[in-house]
C-alpha positions as a Markdown table, in Angstrom:
| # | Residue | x | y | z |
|---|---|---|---|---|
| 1 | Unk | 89.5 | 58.3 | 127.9 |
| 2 | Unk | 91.1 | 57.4 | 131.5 |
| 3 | Unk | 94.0 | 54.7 | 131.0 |
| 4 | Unk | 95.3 | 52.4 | 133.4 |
| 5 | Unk | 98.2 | 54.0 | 135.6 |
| 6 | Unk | 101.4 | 52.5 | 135.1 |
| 7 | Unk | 104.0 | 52.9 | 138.5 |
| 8 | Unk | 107.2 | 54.9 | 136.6 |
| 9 | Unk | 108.9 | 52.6 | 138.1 |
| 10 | Unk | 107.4 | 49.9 | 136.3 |
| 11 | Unk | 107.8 | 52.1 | 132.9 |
| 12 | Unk | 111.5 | 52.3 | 133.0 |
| 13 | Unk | 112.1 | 48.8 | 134.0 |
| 14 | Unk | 110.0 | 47.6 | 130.9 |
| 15 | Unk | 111.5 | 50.1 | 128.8 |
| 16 | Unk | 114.9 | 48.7 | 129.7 |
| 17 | Unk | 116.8 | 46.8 | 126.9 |
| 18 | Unk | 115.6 | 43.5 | 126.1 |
| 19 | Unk | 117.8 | 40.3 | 127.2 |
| 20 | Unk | 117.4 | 37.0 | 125.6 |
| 21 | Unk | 114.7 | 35.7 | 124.2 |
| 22 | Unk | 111.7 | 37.6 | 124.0 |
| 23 | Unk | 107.3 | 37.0 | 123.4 |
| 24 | Unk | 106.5 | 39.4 | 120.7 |
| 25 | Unk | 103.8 | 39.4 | 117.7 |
| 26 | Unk | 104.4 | 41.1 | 114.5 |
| 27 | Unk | 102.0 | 44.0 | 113.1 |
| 28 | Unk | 102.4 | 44.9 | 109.8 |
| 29 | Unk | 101.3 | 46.1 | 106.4 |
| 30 | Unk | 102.9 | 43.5 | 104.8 |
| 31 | Unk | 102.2 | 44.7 | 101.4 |
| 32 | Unk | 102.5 | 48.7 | 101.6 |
| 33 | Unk | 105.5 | 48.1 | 99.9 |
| 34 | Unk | 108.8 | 45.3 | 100.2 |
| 35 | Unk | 110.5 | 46.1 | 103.9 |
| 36 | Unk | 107.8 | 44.7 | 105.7 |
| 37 | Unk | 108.7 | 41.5 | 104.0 |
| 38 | Unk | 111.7 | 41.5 | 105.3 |
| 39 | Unk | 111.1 | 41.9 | 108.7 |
| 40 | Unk | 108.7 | 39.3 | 108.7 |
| 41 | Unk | 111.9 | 37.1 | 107.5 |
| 42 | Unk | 114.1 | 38.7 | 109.8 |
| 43 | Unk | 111.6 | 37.6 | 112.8 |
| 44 | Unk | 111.0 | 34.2 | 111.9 |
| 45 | Unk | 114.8 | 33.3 | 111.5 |
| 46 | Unk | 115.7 | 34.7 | 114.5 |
| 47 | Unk | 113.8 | 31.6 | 117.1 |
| 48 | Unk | 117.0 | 32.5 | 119.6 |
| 49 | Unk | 115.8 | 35.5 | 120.1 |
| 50 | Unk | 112.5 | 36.0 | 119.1 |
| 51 | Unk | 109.8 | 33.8 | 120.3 |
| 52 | Unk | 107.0 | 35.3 | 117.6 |
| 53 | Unk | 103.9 | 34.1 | 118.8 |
| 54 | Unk | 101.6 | 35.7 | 115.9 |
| 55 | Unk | 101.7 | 38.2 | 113.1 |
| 56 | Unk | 98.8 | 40.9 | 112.2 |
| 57 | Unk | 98.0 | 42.0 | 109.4 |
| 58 | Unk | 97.6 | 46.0 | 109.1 |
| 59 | Unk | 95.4 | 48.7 | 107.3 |
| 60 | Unk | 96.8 | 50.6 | 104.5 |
| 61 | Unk | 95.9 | 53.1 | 101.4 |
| 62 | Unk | 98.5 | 54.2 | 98.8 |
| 63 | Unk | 99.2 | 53.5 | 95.2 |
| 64 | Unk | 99.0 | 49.8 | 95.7 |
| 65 | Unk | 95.5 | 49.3 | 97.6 |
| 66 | Unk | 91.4 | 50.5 | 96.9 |
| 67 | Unk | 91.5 | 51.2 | 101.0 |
| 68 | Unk | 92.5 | 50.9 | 104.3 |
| 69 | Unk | 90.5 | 47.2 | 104.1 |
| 70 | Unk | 92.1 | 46.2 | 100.7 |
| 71 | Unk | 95.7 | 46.9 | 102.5 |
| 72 | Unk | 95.1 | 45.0 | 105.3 |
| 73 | Unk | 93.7 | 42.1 | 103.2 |
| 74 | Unk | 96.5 | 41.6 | 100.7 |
| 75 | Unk | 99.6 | 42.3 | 103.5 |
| 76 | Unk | 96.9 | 39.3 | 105.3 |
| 77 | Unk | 97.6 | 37.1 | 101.7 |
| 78 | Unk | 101.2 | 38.7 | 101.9 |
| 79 | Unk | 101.7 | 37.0 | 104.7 |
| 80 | Unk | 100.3 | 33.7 | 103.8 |
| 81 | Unk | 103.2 | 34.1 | 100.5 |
| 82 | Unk | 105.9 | 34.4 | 103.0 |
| 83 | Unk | 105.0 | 31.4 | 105.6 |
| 84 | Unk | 104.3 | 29.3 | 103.1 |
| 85 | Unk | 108.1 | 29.9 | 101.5 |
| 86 | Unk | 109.2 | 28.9 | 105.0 |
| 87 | Unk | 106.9 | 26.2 | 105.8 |
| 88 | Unk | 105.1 | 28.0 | 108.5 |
| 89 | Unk | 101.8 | 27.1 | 109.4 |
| 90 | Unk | 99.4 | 30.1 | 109.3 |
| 91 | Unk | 96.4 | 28.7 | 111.1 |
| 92 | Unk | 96.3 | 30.3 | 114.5 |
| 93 | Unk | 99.4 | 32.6 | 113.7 |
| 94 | Unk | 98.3 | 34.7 | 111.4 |
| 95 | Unk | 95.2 | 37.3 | 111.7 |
| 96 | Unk | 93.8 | 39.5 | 109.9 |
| 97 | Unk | 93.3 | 43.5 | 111.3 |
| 98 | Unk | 91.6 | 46.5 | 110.7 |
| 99 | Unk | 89.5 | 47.3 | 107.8 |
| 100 | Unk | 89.7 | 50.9 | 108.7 |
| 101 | Unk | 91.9 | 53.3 | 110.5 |
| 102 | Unk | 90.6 | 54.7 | 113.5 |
| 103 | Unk | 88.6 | 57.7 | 113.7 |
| 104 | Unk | 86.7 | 58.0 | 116.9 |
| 105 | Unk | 87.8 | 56.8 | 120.3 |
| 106 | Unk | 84.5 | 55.4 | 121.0 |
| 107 | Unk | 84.8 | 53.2 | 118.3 |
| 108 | Unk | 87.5 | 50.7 | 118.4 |
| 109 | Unk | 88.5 | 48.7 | 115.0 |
| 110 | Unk | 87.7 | 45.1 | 116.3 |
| 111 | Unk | 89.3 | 42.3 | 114.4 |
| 112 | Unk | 90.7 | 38.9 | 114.9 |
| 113 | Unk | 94.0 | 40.6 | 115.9 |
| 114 | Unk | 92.7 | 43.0 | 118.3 |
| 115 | Unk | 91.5 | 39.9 | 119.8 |
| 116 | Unk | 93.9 | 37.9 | 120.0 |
| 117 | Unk | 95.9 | 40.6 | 121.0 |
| 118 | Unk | 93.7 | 41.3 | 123.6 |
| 119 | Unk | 93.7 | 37.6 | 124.9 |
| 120 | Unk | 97.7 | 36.9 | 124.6 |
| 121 | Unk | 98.6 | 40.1 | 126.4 |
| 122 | Unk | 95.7 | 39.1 | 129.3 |
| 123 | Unk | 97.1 | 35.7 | 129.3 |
| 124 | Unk | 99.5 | 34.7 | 132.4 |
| 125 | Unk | 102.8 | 35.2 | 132.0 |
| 126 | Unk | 105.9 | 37.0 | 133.8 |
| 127 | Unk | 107.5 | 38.4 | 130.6 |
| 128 | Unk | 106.2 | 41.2 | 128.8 |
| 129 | Unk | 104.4 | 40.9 | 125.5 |
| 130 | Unk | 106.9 | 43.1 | 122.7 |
| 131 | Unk | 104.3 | 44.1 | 120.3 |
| 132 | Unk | 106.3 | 45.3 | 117.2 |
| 133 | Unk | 104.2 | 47.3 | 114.9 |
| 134 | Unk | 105.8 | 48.7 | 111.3 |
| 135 | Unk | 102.7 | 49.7 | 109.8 |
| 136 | Unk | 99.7 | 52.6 | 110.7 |
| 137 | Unk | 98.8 | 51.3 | 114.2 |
| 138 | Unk | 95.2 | 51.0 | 114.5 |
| 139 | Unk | 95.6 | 47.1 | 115.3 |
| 140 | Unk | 97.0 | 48.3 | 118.8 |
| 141 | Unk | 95.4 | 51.4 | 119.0 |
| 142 | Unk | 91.9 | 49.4 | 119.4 |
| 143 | Unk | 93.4 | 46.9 | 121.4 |
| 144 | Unk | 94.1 | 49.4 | 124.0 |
| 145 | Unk | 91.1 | 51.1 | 123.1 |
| 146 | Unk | 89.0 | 48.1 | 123.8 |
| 147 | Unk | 90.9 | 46.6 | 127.0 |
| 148 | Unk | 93.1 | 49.3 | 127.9 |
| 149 | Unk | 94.7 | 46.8 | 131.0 |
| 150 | Unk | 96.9 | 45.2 | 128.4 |
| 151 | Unk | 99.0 | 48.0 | 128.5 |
| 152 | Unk | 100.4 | 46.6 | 132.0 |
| 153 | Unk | 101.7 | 43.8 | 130.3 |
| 154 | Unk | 102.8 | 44.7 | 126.9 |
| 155 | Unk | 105.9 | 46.7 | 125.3 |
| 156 | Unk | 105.0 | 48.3 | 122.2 |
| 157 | Unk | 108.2 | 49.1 | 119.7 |
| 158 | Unk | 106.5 | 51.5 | 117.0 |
| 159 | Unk | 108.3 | 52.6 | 113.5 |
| 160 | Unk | 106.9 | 55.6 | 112.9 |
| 161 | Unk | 106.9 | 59.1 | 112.3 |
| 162 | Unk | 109.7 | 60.9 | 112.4 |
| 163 | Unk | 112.8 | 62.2 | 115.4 |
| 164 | Unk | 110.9 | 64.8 | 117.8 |
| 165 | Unk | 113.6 | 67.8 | 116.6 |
| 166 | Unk | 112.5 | 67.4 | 113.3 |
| 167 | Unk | 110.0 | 69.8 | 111.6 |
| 168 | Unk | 106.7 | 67.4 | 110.8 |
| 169 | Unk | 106.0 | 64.2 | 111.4 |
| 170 | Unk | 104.2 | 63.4 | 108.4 |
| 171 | Unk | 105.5 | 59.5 | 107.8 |
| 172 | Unk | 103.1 | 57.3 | 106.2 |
| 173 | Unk | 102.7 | 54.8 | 109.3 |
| 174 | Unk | 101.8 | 57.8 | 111.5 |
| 175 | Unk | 100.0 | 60.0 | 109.1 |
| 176 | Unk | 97.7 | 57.0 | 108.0 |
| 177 | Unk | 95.9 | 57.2 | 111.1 |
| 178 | Unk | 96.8 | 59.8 | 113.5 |
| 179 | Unk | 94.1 | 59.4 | 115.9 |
| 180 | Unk | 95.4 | 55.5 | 116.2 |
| 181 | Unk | 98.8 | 56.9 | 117.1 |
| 182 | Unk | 97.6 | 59.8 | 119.7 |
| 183 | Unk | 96.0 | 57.0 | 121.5 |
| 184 | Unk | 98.9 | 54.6 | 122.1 |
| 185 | Unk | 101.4 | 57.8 | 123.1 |
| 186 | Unk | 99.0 | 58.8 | 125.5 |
| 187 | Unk | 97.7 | 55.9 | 126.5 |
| 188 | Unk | 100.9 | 55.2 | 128.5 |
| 189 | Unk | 101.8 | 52.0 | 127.5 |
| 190 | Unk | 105.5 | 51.4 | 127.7 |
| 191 | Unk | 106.4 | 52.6 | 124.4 |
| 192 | Unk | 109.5 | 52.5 | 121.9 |
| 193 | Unk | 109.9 | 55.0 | 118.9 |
| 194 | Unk | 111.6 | 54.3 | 115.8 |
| 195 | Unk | 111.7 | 57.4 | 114.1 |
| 196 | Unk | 111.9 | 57.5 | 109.8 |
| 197 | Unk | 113.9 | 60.0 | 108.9 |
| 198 | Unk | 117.3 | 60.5 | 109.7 |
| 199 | Unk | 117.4 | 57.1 | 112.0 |
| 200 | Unk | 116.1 | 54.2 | 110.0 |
| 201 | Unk | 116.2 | 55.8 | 107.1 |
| 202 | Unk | 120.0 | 54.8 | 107.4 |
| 203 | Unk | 118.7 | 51.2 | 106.2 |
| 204 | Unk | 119.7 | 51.0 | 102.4 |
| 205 | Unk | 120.7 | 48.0 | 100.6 |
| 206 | Unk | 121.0 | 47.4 | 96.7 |
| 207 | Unk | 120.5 | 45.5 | 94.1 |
| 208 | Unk | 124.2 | 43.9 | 94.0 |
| 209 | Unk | 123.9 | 43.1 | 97.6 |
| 210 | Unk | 120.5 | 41.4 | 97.5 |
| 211 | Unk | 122.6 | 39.4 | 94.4 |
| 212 | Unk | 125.0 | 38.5 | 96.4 |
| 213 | Unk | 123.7 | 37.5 | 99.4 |
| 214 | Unk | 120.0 | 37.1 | 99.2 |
| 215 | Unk | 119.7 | 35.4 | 95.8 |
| 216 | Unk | 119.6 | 31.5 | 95.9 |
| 217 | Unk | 118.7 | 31.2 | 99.5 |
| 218 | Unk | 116.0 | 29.3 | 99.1 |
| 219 | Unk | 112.3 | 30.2 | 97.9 |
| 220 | Unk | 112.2 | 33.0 | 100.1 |
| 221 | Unk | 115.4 | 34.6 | 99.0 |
| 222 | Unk | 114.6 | 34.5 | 95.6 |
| 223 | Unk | 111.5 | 35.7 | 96.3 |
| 224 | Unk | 112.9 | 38.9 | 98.1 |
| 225 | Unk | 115.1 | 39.7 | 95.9 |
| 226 | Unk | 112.9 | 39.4 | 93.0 |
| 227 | Unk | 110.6 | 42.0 | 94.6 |
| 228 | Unk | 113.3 | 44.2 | 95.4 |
| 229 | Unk | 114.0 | 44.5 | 92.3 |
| 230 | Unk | 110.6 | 45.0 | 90.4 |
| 231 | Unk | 110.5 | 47.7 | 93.4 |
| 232 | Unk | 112.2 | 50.3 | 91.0 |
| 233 | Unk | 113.1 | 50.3 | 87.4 |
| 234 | Unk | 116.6 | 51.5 | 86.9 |
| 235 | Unk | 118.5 | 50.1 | 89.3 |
| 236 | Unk | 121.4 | 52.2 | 88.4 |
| 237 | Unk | 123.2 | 53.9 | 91.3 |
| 238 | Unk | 120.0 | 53.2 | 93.3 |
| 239 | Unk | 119.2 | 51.4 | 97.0 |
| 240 | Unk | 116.5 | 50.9 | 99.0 |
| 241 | Unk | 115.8 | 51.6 | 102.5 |
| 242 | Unk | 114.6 | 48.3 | 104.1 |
| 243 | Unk | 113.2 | 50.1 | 107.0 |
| 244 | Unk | 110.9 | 47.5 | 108.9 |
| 245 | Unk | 114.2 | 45.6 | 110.0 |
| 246 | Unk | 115.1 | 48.2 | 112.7 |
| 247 | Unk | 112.1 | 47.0 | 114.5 |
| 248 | Unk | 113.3 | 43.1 | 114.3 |
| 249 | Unk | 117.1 | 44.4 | 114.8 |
| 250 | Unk | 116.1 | 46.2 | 118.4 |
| 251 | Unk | 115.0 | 43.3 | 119.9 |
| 252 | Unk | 117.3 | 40.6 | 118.7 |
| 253 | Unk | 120.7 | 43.1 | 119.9 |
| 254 | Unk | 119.5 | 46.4 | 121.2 |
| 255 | Unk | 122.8 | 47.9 | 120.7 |
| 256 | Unk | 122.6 | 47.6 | 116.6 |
| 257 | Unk | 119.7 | 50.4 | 117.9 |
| 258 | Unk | 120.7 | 52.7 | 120.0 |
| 259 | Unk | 118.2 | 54.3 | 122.3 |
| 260 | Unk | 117.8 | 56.6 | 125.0 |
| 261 | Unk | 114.7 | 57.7 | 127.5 |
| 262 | Unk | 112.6 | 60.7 | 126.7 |
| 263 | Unk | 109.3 | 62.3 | 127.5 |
| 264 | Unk | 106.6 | 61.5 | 125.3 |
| 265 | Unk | 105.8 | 64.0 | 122.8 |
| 266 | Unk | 102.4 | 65.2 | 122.2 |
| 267 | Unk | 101.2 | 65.1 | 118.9 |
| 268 | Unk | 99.5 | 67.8 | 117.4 |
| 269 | Unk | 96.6 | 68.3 | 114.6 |
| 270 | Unk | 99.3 | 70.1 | 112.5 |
| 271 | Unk | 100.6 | 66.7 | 112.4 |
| 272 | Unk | 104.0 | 68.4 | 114.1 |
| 273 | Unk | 105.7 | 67.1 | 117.9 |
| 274 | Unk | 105.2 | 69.4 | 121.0 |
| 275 | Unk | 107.1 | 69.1 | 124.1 |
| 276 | Unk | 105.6 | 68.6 | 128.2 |
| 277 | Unk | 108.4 | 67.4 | 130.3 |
| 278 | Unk | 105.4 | 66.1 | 132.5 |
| 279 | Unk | 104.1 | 63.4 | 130.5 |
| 280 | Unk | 105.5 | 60.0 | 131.0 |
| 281 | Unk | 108.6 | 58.1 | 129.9 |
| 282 | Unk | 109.6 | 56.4 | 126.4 |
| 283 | Unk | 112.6 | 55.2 | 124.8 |
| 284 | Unk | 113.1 | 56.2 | 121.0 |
| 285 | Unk | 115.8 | 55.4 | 118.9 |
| 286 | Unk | 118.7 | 57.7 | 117.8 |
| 287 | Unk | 120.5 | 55.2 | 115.4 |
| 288 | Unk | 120.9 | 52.2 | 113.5 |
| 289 | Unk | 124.2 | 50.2 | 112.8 |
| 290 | Unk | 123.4 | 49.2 | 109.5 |
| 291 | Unk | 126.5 | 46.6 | 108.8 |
| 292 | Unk | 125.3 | 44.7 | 111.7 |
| 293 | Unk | 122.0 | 44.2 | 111.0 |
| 294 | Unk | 122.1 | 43.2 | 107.5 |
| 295 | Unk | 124.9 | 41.2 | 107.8 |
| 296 | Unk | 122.7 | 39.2 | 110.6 |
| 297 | Unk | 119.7 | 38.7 | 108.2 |
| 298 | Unk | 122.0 | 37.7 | 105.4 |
| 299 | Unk | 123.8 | 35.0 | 107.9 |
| 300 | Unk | 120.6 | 33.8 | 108.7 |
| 301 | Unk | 119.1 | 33.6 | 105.3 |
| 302 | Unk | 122.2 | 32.0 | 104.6 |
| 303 | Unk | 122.0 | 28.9 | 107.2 |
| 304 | Unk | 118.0 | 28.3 | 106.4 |
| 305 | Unk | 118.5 | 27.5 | 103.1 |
């Protein structure tokens, strides 16, 4: 399929840093497992920074879904739980997704958040639209796929797979739908990586932290620490990597995620990274500065309650 070209020029300067307060919706698989949860937190206590102006639900199939389609619609209930614990009104915020992952170019996933989508990246406006995805990515895959000009106009920050030096690439975001996340690397949309392993798998929290600063601020503290903790049965000497956070942390202070430019990688069948220092621009993520972003969502689960 022939994308839309994007001016280098225009790449980089998209790909710079964001400053201040930012547009940006949330796609996630709320309900894959707890993280996502916490991002979803993390997003809508940051309104300095983060002007979120609608959360997706994503596809998912593991241990705790039938199918791609029953993912998507509990992380869609998932996220009803979590705005109701803030008092967030969900009509015309929240959207359902995908009810499969993608598996032919010719046939987009259309949803109510491909649409919208769709219609708030069209929409006229200066700023770029940050579209923060922390789950498999067919959501924006068909997006693209469907009306491939948004990619002019939006910035999307990815968590998925894994750093381009190591050997696979088999993370469960990426390796969910593989075809989804071919698309949006070589669609050329101005893209940020955040790599699993080795970067935000740097994430961990535990049980006595969530106790200590989590617990007792308010219903949705409670609630996300009592998750965390039916999470794993012996809590012993154990943590948790809170992953989904690195996406929220980038954009409210890029420097507690430090990044630098790169060419896209190709992925392969083998599910592996391969190199062409033709391809176009991205900015992936080399760290996290863990301190600094948990100690931000504490603070601010701290002054809402």
């Amino acid at each position: 399929m022939k994308f839309p070209t994007i001016p280098e020029y225009q790449r980089i300067q998209n790909l710079q840093p964001p400053e201040g307060s930012v547009r940006m919706i949330l796609d996630t698989d709320t309900y894959n497992e707890i993280d996502d949860q916490f991002a979803v937190v993390h997003a809508l206590l940051s309104p300095d920074e983060l002007n979120v102006e609608a959360i997706y639900a994503a596809p998912f199939h593991n241990n705790r879904s039938k199918d791609a389609e029953d993912g998507m619609v509990k992380s869609f209930d998932e996220i009803l739980r979590l705005l109701s614990f803030l008092n967030v009104e969900s009509d015309g915020f929240a959207f359902r997704g995908s009810t499969a992952f993608l598996s032919n170019i010719d046939s987009p996933v259309e949803s109510d958040a491909t649409t919208d989508l769709i219609n708030r990246a069209l929409s006229d406006s200066n700023e770029p639209l940050y579209v923060v995805a922390i789950g498999a990515i067919t959501n924006v895959a068909s997006a693209i796929l469907i009306e491939p000009e948004i990619i002019k106009n939006i910035v999307v920050v990815w968590l998925g797979g894994n750093p381009l030096y190591w050997p696979h690439t088999r993370e469960i975001n990426l390796a969910q739908d593989v075809l989804g996340a071919r698309v949006v690397l070589d669609s050329g949309v101005p893209f940020v990586h955040l790599p699993a392993r080795g970067v935000v798998s740097h994430l961990l929290t535990t049980v006595s932290e969530m106790e200590r600063y989590v617990q007792g601020r308010g219903r949705i503290g409670d609630y996300l620490v009592e998750i965390f903790k039916e999470y794993h049965q012996d809590h012993y000497a154990w943590s948790k990597v809170i992953w989904d956070i690195s996406a929220t942390a980038y954009l409210i202070n890029s420097n507690w995620v430090p990044t630098e430019i790169v060419h896209t990688p190709i992925l392969t069948d083998a599910i592996t990274w391969s190199f062409d220092n033709s391809r176009h621009l991205m900015r992936i993520a080399t760290g996290v500065n863990r301190d600094a972003i948990f100690r931000d969502l504490f603070e601010k689960l701290e002054k809402s309650s």
